[in-house]
N, C-alpha and C positions, 0 to 999 in steps of 0.2 A: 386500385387494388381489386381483383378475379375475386368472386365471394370463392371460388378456390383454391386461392394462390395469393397467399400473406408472407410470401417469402421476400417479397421486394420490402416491406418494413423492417427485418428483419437484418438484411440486406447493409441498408441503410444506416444502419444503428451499429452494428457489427466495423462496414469501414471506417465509420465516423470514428469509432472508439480507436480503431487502426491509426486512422491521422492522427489522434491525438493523442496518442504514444510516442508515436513516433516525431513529432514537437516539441513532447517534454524533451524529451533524450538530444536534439539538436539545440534546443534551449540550454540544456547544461553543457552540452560540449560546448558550444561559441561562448558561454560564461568562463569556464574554465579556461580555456583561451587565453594564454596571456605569454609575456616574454618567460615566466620560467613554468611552464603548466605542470602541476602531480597528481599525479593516478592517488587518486584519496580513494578508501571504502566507501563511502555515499554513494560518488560516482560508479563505481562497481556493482553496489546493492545495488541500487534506482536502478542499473542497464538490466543486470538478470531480473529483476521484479517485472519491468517493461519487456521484457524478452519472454519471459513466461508468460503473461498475458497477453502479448502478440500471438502466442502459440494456439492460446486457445480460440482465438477469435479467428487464426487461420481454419484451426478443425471445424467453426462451426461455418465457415463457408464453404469448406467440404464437406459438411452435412446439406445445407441447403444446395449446393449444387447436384446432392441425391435424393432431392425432392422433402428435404424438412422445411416445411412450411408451406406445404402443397396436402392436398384432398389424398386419402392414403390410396383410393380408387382410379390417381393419374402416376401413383409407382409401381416398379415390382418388386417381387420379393426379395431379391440382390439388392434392391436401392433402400429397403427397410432393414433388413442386418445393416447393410455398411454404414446408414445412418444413426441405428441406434447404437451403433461401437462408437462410431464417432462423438455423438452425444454424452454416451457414456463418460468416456474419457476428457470431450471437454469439460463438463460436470468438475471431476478430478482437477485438472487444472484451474480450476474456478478458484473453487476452495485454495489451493497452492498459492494462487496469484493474492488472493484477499489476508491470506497468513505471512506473506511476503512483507505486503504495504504495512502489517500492524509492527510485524516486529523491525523493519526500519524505521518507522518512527520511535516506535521504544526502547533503540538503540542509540537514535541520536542523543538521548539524555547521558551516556557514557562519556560520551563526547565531554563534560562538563566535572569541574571537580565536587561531586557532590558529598554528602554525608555519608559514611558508610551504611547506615539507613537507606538515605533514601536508594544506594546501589542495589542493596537489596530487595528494594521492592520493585526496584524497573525488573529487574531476574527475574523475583517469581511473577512478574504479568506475561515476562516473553515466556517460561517455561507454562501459564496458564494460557496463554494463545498456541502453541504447539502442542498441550494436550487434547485443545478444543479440535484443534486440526484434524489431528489424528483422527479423534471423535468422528467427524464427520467425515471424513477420507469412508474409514470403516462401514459405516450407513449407508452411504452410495455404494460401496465396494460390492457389499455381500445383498445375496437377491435373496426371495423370499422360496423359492422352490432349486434354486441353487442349478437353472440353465447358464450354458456359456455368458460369460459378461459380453453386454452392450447389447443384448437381445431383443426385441419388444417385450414390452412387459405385459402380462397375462393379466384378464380378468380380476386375477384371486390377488391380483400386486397392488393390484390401484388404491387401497387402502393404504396397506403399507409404505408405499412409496410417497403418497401427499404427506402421513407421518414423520417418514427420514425428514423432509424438506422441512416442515416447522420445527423441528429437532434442532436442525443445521441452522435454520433463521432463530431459533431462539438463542446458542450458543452464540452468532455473529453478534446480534443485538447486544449479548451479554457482556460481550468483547469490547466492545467499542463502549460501549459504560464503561467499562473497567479502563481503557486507556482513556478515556475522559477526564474520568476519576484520580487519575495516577500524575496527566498534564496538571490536575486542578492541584493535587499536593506540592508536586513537586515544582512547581512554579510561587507558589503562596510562600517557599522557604528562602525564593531567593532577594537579592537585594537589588530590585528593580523599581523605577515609578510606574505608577498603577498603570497608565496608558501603554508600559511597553508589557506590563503583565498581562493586558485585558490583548491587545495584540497576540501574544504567546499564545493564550487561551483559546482566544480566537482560531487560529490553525487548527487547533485538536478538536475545535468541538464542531469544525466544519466537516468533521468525520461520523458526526451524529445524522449528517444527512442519508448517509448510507442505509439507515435504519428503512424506512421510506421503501426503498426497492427491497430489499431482502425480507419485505413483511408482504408485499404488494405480489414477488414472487412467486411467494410459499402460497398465496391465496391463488393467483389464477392459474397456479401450477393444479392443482386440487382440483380448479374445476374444469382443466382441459383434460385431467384423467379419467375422469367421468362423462367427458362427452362421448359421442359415437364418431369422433375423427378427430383422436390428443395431434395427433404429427401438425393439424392445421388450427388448434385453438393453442397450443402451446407456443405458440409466435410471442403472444402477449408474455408469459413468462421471460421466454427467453431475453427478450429487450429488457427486462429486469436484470436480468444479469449482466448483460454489458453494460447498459447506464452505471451499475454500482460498481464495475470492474473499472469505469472512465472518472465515477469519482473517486474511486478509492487512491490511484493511480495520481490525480489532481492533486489531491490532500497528501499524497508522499509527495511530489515535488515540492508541492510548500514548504514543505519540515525543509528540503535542500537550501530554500531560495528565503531571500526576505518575507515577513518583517520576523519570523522565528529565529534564523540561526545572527541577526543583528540584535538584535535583543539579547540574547545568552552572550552573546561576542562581547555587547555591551556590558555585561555582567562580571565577566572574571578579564577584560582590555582587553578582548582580541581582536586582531584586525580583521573586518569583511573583505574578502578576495572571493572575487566571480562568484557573490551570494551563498560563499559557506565560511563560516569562522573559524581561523584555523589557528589552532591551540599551540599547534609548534612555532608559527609566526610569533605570538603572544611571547611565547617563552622566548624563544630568540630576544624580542625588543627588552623584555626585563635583561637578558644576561647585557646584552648593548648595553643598557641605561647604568647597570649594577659598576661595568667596567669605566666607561667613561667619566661616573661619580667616586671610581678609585683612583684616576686621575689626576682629574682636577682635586681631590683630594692630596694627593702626592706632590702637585704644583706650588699649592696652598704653603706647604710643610717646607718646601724649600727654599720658597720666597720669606718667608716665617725666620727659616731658620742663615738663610745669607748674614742680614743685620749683626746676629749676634758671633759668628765669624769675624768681622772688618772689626767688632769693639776687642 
């Protein structure tokens, strides 16, 4: 790596997170795969959730392909607006794709007959992650001297702007507690053995690792704004952000895939089909079983009642 040219790690970490999108999503189509395959919501969430974060890791190779992550003194000044638009807006999608993964996971509890409780609380976590959203959308959004959006940012921003960023990292951090918080409730109500609980748990609290990048961000984001060349020390941030955009992405597919939605399946008899428990299956096999037990009930009664006929 050029002590001028940090764009190839950059690079790197960006397709990686590419492939590994685009595996989850081939992963769930050849699971779904089967003699009678249905278009569920999961599968629909998870494609747009992964479509939106493809998006953004496309913008930020059309950032680096206009010298983000290069010395500001081997660009010009066309390839520093179109860079910092594009920055800009991947930023935006950042946030989008991270609000994506939280509330399909706090969606799939829907999925489950719960207490009208605990329904209520999975709501207000998803309306408390869409406020956060919002929140931060707004912070990135509006600049501090109010030039065209995606601009470089001026001397008199660099304060402001390391602030937006622990605002935003404080709000994520606070999120993913609260959906920690909410798997930990709403799991502890149901009637599972401890190992398919600590399992469940498991899944959600592997979204605690997110914390880690989105802290680690907001710091070397701070002090690439204060170097004398951010376009070439803000490498290090940015790789923050795709690593947490490839875990966050990770820990949705789980919520899709075992040992989660096998355990709730297990919970209220639903059968696992291509790693997601499907609730209409369940119900089908109960009305099967309900009808078949009227049956043999009605067989019973006529065999019962022949005898006394012939006396």
């Amino acid at each position: 790596m050029a002590p001028t040219d940090h764009s190839v790690l950059l690079t790197i970490a960006t397709i990686s997170g590419m492939v590994f999108s685009c595996a989850a999503i081939l992963i769930r189509v050849c699971m779904r795969t089967g003699p009678r395959p249905r278009l569920s919501w999961e599968g629909v969430a998870l494609a747009a959730t992964i479509l939106v974060s493809l998006t953004q890791s496309s913008v930020v190779l059309f950032a680096i392909a206009h010298g983000f992550g290069k010395s500001a003194g081997e660009a010009t000044y066309d390839d520093i607006l179109t860079r910092g638009k594009a920055i800009y807006f991947g930023d935006i999608l950042f946030i989008i794709a991270i609000w994506m993964t939280k509330c399909f996971t706090a969606f799939v509890f829907f999925r489950q007959p719960f207490r009208k409780s605990h329904s209520k609380s999975v709501l207000a976590a998803i309306i408390t992650f869409t406020a956060f959203m919002f929140t931060s959308v707004l912070l990135l959004a509006l600049s501090c001297d109010l030039p065209p959006p995606g601009t470089p940012i001026e001397k008199s921003c660099t304060a402001l702007e390391s602030v937006r960023w622990v605002v935003v990292a404080s709000l994520d951090v606070a999120s993913e507690l609260l959906l920690f918080s909410l798997s930990i409730y709403l799991v502890s109500g149901l009637r599972l053995r401890l190992a398919a609980k600590l399992a469940v748990t498991a899944v959600f609290g592997a979204r605690l690792v997110l914390v880690a990048p989105a802290v680690l961000h907001a710091h070397l984001l701070r002090s690439a704004l204060v170097s004398g060349d951010p376009s070439l020390q803000e490498v290090g941030a940015a790789v923050c952000v795709q690593v947490e955009m490839c875990i966050a992405i990770a820990s949705t597919a789980a919520v899709a895939y075992d040992p989660f939605v096998t355990a709730l399946g297990a919970q209220h008899g639903g059968r696992v089909a291509g790693g997601v428990a499907r609730q209409e299956d369940a119900i089908d096999l109960q009305r099967a079983e309900a009808g078949a037990l009227r049956v043999l009930r009605a067989r019973e009664f006529r065999v019962a009642a022949e005898p006394r006929e012939h006396q």
